[in-house]
N, C-alpha and C positions, 0 to 999 in steps of 0.2 A: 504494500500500500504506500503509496506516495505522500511524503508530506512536506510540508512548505517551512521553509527557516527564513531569516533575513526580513523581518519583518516590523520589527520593534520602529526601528527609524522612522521607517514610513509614518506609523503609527502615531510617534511623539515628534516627526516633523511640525515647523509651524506651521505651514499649506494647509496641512492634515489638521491643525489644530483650529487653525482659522474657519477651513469649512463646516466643520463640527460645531465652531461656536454657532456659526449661519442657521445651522439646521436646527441646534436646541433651542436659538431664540424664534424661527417659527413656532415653535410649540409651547413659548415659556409665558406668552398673554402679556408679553411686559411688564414684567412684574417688578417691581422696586429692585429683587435681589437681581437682575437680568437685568437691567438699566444699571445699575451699581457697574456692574462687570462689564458691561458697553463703553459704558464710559470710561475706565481704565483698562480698554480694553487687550493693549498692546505691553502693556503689564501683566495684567492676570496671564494674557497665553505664555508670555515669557517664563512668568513662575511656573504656571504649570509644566511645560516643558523641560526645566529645568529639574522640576520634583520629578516629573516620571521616567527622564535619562538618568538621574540619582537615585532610583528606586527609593525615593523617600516622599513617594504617595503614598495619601493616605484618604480615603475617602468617608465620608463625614455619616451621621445617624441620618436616617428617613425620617420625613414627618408624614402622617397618615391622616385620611378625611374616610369616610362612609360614603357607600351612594346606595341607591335603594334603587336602582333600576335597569332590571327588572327585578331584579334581584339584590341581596346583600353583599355587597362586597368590602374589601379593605382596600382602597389608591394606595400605595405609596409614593410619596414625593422627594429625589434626593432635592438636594441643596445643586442650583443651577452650574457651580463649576466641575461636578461631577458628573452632570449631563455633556456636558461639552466630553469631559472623558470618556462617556457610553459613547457619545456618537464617533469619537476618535477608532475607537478599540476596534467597533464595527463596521467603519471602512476600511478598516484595514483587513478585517480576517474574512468579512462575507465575501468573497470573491474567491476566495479557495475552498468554501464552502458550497456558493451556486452552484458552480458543475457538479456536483454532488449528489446536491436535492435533487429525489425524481420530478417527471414534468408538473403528476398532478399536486401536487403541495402547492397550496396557494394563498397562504397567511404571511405577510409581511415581506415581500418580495414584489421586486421591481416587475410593472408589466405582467400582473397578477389579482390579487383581489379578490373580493368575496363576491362581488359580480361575476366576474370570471370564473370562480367556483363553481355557482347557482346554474351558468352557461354549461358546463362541462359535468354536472351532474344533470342536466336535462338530455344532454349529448348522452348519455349512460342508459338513461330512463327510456330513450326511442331503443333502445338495442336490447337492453335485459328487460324482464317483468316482473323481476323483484330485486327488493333491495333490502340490505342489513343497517342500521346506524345505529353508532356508535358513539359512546363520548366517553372522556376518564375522566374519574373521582375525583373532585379535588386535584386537576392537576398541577398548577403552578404551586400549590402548597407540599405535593408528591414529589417534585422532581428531586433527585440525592443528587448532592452536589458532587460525590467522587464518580459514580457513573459519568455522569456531564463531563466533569474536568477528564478522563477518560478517553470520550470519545470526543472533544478535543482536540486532546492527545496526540488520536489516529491521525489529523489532518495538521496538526502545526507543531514544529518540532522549536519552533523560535520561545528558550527559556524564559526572556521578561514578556513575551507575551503571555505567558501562561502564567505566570507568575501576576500580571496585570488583570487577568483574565480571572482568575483563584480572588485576588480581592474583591474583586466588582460582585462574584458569585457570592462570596462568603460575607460580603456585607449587606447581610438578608436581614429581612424582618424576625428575628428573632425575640425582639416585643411582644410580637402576639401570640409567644406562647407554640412557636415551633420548635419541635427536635434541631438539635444542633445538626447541621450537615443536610436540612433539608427545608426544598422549600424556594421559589423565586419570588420576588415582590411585584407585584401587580402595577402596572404603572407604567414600566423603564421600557426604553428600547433595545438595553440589553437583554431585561429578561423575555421578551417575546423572540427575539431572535436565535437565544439561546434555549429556550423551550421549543423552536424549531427545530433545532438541531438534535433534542432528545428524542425528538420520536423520528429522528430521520431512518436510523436502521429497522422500525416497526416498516416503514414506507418500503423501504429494501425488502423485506422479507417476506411482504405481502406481493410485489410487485416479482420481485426477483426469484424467490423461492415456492411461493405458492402459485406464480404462474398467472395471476389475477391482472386484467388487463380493464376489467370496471373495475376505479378504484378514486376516490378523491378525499382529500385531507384539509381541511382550514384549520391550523393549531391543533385543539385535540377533539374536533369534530370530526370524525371518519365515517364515511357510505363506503360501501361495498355494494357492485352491483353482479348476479348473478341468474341462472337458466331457471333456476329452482329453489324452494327453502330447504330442501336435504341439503344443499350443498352450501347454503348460506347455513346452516345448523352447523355441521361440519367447520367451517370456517371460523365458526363464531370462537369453539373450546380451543381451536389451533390458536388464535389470534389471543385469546384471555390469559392463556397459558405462556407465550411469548410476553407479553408487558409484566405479567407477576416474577416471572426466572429472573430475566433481563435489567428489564426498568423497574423494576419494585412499585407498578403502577397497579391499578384494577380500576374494572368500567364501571360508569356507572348504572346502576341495576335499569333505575326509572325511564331513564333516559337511550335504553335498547331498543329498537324496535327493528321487527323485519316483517313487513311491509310489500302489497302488492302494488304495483306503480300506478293502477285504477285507483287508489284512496291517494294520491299524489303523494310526494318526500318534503317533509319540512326539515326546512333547514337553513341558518342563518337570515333565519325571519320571514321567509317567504315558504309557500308550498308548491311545489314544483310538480308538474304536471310534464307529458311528453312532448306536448303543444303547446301550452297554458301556463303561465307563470304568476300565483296570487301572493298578493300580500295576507301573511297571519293575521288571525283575529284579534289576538292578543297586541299586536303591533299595530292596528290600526288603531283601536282603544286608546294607547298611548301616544299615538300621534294626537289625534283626537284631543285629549286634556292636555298636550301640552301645546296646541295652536289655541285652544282657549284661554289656558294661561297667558302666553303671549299678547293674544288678541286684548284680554283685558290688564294688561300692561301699558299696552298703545293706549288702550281711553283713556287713564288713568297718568295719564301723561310719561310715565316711566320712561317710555323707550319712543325714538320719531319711526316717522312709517320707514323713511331710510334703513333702521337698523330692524323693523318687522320684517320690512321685505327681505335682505338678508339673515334673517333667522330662516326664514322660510325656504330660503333659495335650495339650501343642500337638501331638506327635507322631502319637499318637491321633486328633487331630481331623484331621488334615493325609490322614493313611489313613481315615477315617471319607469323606472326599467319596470317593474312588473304590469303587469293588464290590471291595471287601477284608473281609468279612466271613470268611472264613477263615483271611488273614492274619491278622486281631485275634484271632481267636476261638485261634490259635494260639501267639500270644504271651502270653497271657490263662495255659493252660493250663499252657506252661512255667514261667511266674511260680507256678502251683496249684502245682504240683512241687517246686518249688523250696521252696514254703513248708511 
């Protein structure tokens, strides 16, 4: 197996540091501490650069918020000059990782997408008439960080990267009451990337060893598409028994289904039909209260229509890929109403 060295430099170049800042500050909302750092900007990269060719980085405690939708979760939030570090780490190493990934993985990756998913699992649904899905338990909280560091390993042999790479891992949320050694924080660009890369040999194994050519992955949303349910049964224990050896992973029970393509695939929000592509009920619901929200923000003088219409823009477009022409056309109306 091939693996790649010489990589640190690149890594903790300034280039490399600089474009890293670019991309943490799209995601950082401007925030007091991300202005702070813009503004001394050409300082902060220096030191950082400095600390991570001295291997005397150190990366700082998470702050944590709740969100409750749809579900419970815990954000983690590093401290912004740490992000600048995730986003260094990961132009550096994702490129020896891409050729890698099989085709269908398509969570957090260039030219990919969870549209592109929902496309390629409808592509699936016209050829097989049934299907197995899947999810794992708790997974960002499941992943062991020595497997991870591990398989790694297999692909980068460059010391201070792994060594930089072992920090970023091992400065988890350990707050909330995880096992030491295990566990990514919800949030980072790291850990999505890097919980990419833990089920990448599951992706191998299914594709490569069991021959399965329906087969798609968003993080740890997995479909399997198959001729028959004997052989989606069969597949299921082969596939359960691979994440529990391997990955110290197991699925989750609720959340299994195998499914004929006549009651359509939901997945990633939508219900997938062979022809037909719907928006979930459950996710209409919630668009629903939160354009009234909004909407009674606007009266309310809160927010100008400038910044309604822009709330609304990605929403819009997000219901514009499925056959939701009545949805929109209904929400369109109540906003007439209203005005």
């Amino acid at each position: 197996m091939k693996r790649t060295g010489c990589i640190f430099d690149q890594v903790c170049s300034f280039a490399n540091l600089y474009e890293a800042y670019r991309k943490a500050m799209r995601g950082s909302g401007k925030t007091e501490e991300a202005c702070r750092f813009s503004f001394y900007l050409e300082k902060e990269l220096l030191q950082l650069k400095r600390e991570l060719e001295c291997e005397n980085y150190r990366p700082a405690p998470y702050r944590y918020f709740q969100i409750f939708d749809p579900k419970e979760r815990t954000i983690s939030v590093a401290p912004f000059r740490d992000r600048v570090v995730h986003h260094a780490l990961v132009r550096g190493i994702e490129p020896v990782f891409e050729g890698a990934f099989i085709f269908d993985s398509y969570a957090t990756r260039k030219g990919k997408g969870s549209h592109a998913a929902v496309k390629r699992a409808q592509e699936f649904l016209k050829k097989y008439p049934w299907y197995l899905k899947l999810d794992v338990a708790k997974y960002f909280d499941g992943i062991d960080h020595e497997i991870l560091m591990e398989l790694i390993n297999r692909k980068i042999k460059d010391r201070k990267v792994m060594e930089l790479a072992r920090q970023v891992i091992a400065n988890s949320d350990r707050s909330r009451g995880l096992m030491e050694g295990k566990g990514l924080p919800i949030g980072n660009l790291t850990s999505q990337f890097f919980a990419n890369v833990y089920l990448d040999p599951l992706d191998h194994f299914i594709k490569d060893k069991l021959g399965i050519k329906g087969y798609v992955r968003y993080m740890d949303d997995m479909v399997i598409f198959a001729e028959s349910k004997d052989e989606l049964k069969r597949i299921f224990k082969v596939v359960e028994t691979k994440l529990s050896e391997c990955l110290q992973l197991r699925l989750k029970d609720k959340a299994t289904l195998l499914n004929s393509r006549l009651h359509g695939l939901p997945f990633l929000g939508f219900r997938i039909f062979p022809e037909m592509i719907r928006i979930r009920k459950e996710n209409i619901r919630r668009f629903k209260k939160g354009f009234a929200a909004r909407l009674y923000a606007l009266q309310k003088g809160r927010i100008s229509e400038e910044e309604f219409a822009a709330g609304m823009q990605s929403t819009f477009a997000w219901l514009a890929f499925a056959d939701s022409y009545q949805v929109r056309n209904g929400i369109l109306a109540s906003r007439a109403d209203v005005v």
